[in-house]
C-alpha positions as CSV (number, residue, x, y, z in Angstrom):
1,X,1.8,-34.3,-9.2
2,X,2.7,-33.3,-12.8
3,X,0.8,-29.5,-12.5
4,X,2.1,-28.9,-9.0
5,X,5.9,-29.7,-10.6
6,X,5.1,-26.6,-12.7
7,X,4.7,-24.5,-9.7
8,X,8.0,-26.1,-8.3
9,X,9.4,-24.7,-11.5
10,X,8.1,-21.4,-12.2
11,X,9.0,-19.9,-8.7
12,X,12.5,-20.0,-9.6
13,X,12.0,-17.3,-11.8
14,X,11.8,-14.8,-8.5
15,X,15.5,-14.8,-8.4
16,X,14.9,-12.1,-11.3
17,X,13.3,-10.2,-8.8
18,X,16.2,-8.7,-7.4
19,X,17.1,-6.7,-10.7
20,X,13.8,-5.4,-10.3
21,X,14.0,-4.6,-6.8
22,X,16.9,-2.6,-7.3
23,X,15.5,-0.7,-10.2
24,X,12.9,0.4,-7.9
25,X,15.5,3.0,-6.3
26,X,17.5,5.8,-7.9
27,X,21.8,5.3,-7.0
28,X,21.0,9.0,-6.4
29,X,18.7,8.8,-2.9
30,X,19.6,10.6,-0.5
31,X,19.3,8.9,2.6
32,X,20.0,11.9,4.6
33,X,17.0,14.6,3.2
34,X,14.9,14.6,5.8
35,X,15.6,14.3,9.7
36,X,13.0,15.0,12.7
37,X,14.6,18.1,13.0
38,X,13.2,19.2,9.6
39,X,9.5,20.0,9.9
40,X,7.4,20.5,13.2
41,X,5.4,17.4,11.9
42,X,5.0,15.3,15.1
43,X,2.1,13.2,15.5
44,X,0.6,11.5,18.4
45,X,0.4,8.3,16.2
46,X,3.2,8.8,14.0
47,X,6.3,6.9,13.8
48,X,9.9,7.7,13.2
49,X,11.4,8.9,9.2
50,X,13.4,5.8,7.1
51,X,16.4,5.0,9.2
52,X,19.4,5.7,7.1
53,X,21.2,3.0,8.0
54,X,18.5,-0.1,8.0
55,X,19.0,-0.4,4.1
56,X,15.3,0.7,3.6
57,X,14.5,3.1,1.7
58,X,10.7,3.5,2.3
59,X,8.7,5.6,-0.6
60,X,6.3,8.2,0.9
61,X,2.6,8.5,0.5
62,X,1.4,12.4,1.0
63,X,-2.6,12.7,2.1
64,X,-3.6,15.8,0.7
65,X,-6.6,17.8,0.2
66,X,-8.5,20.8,2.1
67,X,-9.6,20.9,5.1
68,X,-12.7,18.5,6.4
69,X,-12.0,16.7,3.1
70,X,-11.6,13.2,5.5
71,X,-8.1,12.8,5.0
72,X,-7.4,11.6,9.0
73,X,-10.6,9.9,8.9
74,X,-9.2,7.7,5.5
75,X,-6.0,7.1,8.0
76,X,-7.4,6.0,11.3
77,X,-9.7,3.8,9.2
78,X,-7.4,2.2,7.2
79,X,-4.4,1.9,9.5
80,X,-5.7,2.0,13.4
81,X,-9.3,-0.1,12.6
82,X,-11.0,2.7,13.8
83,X,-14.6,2.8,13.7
84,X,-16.0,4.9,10.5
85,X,-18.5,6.7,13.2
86,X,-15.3,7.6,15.6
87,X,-14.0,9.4,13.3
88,X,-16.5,12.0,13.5
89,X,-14.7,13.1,16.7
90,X,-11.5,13.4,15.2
91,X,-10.2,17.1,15.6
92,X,-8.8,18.7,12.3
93,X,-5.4,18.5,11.8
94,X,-3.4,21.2,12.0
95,X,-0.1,20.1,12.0
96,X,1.6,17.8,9.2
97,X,1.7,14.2,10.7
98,X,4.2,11.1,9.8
99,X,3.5,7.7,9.6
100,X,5.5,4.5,9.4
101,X,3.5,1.8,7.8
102,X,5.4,-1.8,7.8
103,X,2.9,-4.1,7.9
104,X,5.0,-6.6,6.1
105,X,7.6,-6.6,3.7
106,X,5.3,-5.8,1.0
107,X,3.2,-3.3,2.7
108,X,6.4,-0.5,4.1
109,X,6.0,3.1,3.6
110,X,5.3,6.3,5.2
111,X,1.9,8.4,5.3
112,X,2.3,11.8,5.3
113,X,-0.9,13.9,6.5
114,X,-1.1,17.5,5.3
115,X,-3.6,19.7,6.5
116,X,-5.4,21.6,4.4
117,X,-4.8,25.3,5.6
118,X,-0.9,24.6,5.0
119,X,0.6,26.3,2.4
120,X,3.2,23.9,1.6
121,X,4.5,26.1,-1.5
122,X,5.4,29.0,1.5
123,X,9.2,29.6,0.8
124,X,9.5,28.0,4.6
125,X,8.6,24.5,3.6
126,X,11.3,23.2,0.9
127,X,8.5,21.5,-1.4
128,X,11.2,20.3,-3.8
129,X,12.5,18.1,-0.9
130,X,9.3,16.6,0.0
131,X,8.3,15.3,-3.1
132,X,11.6,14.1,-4.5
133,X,11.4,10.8,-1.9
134,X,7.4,10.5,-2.6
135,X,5.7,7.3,-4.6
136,X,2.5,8.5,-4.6
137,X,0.7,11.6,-3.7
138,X,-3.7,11.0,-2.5
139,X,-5.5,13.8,-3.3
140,X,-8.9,13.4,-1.6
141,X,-12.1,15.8,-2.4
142,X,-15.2,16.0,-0.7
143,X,-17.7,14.9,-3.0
144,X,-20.7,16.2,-1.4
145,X,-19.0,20.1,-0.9
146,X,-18.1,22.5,-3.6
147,X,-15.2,21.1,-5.5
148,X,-13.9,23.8,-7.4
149,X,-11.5,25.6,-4.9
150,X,-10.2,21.5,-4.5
151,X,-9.6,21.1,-8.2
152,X,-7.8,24.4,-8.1
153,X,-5.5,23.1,-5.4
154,X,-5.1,20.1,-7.1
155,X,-3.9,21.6,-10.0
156,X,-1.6,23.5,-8.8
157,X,0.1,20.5,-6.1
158,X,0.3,18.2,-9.0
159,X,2.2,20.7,-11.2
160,X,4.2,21.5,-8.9
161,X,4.9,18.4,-7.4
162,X,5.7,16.6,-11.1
163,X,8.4,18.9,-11.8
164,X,10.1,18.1,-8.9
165,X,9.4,14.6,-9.5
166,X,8.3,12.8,-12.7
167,X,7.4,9.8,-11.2
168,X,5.2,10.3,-8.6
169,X,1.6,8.4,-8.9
170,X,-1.0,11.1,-8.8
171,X,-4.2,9.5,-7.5
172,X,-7.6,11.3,-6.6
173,X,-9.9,9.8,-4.1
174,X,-13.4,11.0,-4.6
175,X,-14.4,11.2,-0.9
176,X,-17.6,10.2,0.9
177,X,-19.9,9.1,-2.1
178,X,-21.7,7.0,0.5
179,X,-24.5,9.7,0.5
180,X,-24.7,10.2,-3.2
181,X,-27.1,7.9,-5.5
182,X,-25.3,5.6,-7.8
183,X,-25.9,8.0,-11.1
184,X,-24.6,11.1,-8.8
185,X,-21.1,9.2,-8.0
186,X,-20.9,8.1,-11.9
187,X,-21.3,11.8,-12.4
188,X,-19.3,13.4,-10.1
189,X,-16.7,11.3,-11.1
190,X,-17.1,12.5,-14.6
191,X,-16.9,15.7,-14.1
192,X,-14.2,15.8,-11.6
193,X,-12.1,13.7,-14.0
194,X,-13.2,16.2,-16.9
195,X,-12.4,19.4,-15.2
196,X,-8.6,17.7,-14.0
197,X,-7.6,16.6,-17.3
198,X,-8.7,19.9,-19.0
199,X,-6.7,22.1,-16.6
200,X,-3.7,19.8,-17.3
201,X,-4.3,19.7,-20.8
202,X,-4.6,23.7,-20.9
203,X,-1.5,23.8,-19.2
204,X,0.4,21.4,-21.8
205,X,0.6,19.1,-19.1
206,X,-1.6,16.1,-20.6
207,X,1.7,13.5,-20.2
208,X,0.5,13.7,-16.3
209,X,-2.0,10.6,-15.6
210,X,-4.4,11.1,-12.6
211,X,-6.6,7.9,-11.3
212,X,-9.7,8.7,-9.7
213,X,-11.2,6.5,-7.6
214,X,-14.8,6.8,-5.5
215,X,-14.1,6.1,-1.8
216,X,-16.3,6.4,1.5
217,X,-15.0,4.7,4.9
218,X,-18.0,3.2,5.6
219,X,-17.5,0.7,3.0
220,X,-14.7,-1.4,1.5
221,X,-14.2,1.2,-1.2
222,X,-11.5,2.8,0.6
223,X,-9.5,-0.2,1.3
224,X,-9.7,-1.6,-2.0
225,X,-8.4,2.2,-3.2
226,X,-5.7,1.9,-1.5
227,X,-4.8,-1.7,-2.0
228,X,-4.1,-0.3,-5.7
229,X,-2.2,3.0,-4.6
230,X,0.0,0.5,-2.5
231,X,0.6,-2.0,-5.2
232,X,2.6,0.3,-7.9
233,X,4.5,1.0,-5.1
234,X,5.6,-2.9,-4.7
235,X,8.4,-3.5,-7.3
236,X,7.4,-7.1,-6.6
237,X,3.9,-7.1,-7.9
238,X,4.8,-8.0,-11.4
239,X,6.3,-11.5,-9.8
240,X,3.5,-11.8,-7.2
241,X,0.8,-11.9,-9.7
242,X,3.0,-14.6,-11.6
243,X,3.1,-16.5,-8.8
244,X,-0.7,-16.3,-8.0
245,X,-1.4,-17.1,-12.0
246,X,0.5,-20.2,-12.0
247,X,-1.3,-21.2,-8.5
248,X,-4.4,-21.0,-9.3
249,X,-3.9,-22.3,-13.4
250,X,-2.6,-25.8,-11.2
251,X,-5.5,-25.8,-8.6
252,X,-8.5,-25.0,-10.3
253,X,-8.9,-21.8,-8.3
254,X,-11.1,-18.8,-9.6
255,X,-9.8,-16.0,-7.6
256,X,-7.1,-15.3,-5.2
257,X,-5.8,-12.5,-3.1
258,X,-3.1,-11.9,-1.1
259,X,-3.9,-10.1,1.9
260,X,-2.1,-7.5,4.5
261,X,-4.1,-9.1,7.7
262,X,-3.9,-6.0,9.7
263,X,-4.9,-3.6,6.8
264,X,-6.8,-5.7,4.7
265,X,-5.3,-4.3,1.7
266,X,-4.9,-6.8,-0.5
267,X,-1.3,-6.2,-2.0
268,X,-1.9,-8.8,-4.8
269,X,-4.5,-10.8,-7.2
270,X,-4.3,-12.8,-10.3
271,X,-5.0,-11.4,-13.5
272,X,-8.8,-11.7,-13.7
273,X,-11.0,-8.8,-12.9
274,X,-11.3,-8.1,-8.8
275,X,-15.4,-8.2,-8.1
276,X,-16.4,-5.3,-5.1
277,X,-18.6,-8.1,-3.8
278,X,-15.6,-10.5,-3.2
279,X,-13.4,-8.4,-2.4
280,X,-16.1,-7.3,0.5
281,X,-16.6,-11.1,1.8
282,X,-12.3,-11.7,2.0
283,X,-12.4,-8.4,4.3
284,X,-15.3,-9.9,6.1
285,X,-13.7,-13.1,6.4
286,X,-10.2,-12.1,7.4
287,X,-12.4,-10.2,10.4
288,X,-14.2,-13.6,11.5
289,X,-10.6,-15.1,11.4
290,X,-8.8,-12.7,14.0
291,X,-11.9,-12.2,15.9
292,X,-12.8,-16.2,16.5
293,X,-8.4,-16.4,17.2
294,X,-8.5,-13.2,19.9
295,X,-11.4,-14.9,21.7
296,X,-11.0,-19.1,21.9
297,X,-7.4,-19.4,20.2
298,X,-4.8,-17.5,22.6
299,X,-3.2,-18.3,25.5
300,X,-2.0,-15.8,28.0
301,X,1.6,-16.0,26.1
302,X,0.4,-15.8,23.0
303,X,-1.2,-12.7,23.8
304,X,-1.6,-10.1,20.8
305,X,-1.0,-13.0,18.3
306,X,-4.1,-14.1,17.0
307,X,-2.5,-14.8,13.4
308,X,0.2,-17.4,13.1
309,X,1.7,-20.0,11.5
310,X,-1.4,-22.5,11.9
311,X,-4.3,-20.1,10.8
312,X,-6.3,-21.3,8.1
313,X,-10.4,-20.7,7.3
314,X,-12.7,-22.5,5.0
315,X,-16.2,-21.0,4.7
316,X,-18.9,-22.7,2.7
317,X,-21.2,-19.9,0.6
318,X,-24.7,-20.9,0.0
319,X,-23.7,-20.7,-3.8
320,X,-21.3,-23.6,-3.8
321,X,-18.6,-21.7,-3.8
322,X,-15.9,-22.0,-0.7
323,X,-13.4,-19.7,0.7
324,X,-9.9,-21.1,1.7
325,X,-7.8,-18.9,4.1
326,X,-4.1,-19.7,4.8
327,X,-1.2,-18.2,6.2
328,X,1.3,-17.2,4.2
329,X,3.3,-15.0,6.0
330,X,3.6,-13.4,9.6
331,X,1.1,-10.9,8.2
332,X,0.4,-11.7,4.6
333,X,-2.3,-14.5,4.2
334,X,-3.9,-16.0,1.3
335,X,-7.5,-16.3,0.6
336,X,-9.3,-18.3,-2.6
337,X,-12.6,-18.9,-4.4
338,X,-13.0,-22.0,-5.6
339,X,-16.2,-24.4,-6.6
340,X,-16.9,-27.1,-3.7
341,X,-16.2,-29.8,-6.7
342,X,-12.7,-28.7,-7.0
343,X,-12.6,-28.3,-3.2
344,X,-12.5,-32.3,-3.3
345,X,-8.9,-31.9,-4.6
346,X,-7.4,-30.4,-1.7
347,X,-4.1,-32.3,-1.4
348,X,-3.1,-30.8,-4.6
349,X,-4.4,-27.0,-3.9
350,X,-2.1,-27.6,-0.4
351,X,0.9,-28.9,-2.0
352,X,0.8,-26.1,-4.7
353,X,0.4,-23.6,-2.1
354,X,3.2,-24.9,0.0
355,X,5.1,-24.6,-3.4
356,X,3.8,-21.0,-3.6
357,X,4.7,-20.0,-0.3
358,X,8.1,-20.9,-0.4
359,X,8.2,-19.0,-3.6
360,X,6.9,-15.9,-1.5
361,X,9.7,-17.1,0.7
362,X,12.0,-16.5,-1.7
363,X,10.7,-13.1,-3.2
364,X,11.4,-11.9,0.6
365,X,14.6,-13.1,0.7
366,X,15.7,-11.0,-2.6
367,X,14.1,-8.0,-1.2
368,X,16.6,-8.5,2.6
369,X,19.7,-9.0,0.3
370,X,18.8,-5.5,-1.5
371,X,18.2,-4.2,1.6
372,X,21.7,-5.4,3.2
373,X,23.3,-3.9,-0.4
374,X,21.1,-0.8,0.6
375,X,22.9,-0.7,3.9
376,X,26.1,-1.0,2.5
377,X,25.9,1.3,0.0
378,X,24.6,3.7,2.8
379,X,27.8,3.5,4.5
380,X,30.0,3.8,2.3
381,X,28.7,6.8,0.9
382,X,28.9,8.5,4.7
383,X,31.9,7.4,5.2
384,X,33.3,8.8,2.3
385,X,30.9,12.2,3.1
386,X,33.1,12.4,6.5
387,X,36.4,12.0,4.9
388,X,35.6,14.5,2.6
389,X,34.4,17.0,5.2
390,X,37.5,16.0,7.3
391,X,39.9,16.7,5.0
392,X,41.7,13.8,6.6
393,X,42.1,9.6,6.5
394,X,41.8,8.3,10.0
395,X,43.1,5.1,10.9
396,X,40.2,2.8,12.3
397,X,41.1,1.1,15.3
């Protein structure tokens, strides 16, 4: 019991966590910027803007890019489980569509959709207040089209977009490399990258950082993009990855992830290197899981709840190696690589993950009381907005 006391231990430290939750917002946001009544940007599938008064202040993703570029396609596929060859049916988008993402506490923000014959920059749109509430902004090219009219555009939404707001997280998704050879992706990326950086440079701009990443739906390369757009937008991760270090230190674990279920974005891992091919086989596991649950584990009132409480996997690879799945959350779960030998040990891996999840526990409990604070604050700032348009204290009854 004396390394699962360490885990006991170290999980205290998430009571830090609330400083660094509420660094992750500016005392300036506005709560009120954008309202339904602002842009014609309703979307079959979208969902409704931050409400001002839940205390949440949701940071925005912006899909970007020209048109047939696969931006919907990255959406539906990423978010609705849609079917990479569906997609081929999607119309193009021609209207800007809104998302609300909240997954889980760790996965909440909205997707914006542009399409790509907007001109944002048209004095109509007000661009400045678009990109002051955004945490990241996708840019996706077509790698198999002609990419300098993209770069072009890129340039020019990046600068624009950094002015208004330093601290965006520019991140290029090289699109559909699943029909390019392994040496034409490596190259493509090259030169994309290349091309980016000198525009920026020959603007004076080099203090802007772009990430590229290679992406094609019909793989896990997409999701495993955006698992790492979505994590610098967790102001958590630093305590998460902690957590998962000091876990898997006491259990003689070699890799563990903690997983959205419905997304399979993984919006944490320990501090060693994340492998394509096991990042591929958690995916594929966290499928066999909700499949096998929708079909023999529900009842009729359980229906649409094929992940709870009591889910948990073990999978025996032909490499002695298993996989341990376990619920974490209502929709985070937790799944390991481990050698069969240390497999024997599984008292202690379960005590120290029931010490971990009540760390998790905890790290959601700082992020509500910042969000209560949020709410307050909220209030108090339109209360005072209506005395000052009043001109006048009114007596509440």
């Amino acid at each position: 019991m004396t390394t699962s006391s360490k885990v006991v231990s170290k999980y205290i430290e998430v009571e830090d966590d609330e400083t660094l939750a509420l660094g992750f917002y500016d005392d300036d946001d506005d709560f009120n910027t954008f309202t339904d009544g602002d842009l014609d940007c309703s979307c079959e599938d979208g969902g409704g803007f931050s409400d001002p008064l839940s205390g949440e202040v949701k940071p925005r993703i912006l899909l970007m890019g020209l048109r047939r570029s696969g931006k919907s396609s990255i959406q539906k596929v990423v978010f609705h489980k849609m079917s990479p060859n569906e997609t081929l049916f999607l119309e193009s988008t021609n209207k800007i569509c809104r998302e609300d993402v909240s997954n889980s506490s760790f996965v909440s923000f909205q997707i914006w959709d542009f399409p790509g014959q907007i001109d944002f920059f048209d004095p109509t749109f007000d661009y400045e207040m678009i990109f002051r509430g955004t945490g990241a902004l996708i840019f996706v090219i077509d790698s198999q089209d002609d990419y300098v009219e993209a770069l072009s555009r890129l340039h020019l939404t990046v600068t624009r977009a950094y002015k208004v707001n330093p601290d965006i997280n520019f991140e290029v998704f090289i699109h559909k490399v699943d029909g390019l050879s392994d040496d034409a992706k490596i190259e493509k990326q090259r030169d994309i990258h290349k091309r980016a950086n000198d525009d920026l440079a020959d603007a004076g701009l080099e203090r802007i950082h772009l990430s590229f990443y290679l992406t094609s739906i019909y793989d896990h390369s997409i999701f495993e993009a955006f698992s790492k757009v979505v994590q610098k937008l967790i102001p958590q991760l630093p305590t998460l990855e902690n957590l998962l270090n000091i876990f898997i230190s006491n259990s003689g674990i070699e890799k563990a992830f903690l997983f959205d279920v419905v997304s399979k974005i993984y919006v944490a891992t320990d501090s060693s290197p994340v492998d394509m091919q096991t990042y591929e086989l958690c995916c594929d596991m966290i499928d066999v899981v909700i499949d096998i649950s929708c079909i023999y584990g529900l009842t009729e009132e359980e229906a649409g709840q094929p992940y709870d409480k009591e889910s948990m996997a073990i999978i025996h690879l032909n490499n002695t190696t298993v996989m341990y799945l376990k619920e974490v959350t209502k929709f985070l779960a937790m799944v390991c690589f481990l050698r069969e030998e240390n497999f024997e040990r599984k008292g202690l891996i379960d005590y120290n993950f029931h010490c971990f999840k009540n760390a998790i526990q905890e790290v959601f409990d700082v992020r509500v009381k910042v969000q209560k604070n949020r709410k307050l604050l909220s209030q108090r700032r339109r209360s005072k907005q209506a005395l000052t348009t009043n001109g006048v204290l009114s007596n509440p009854h």
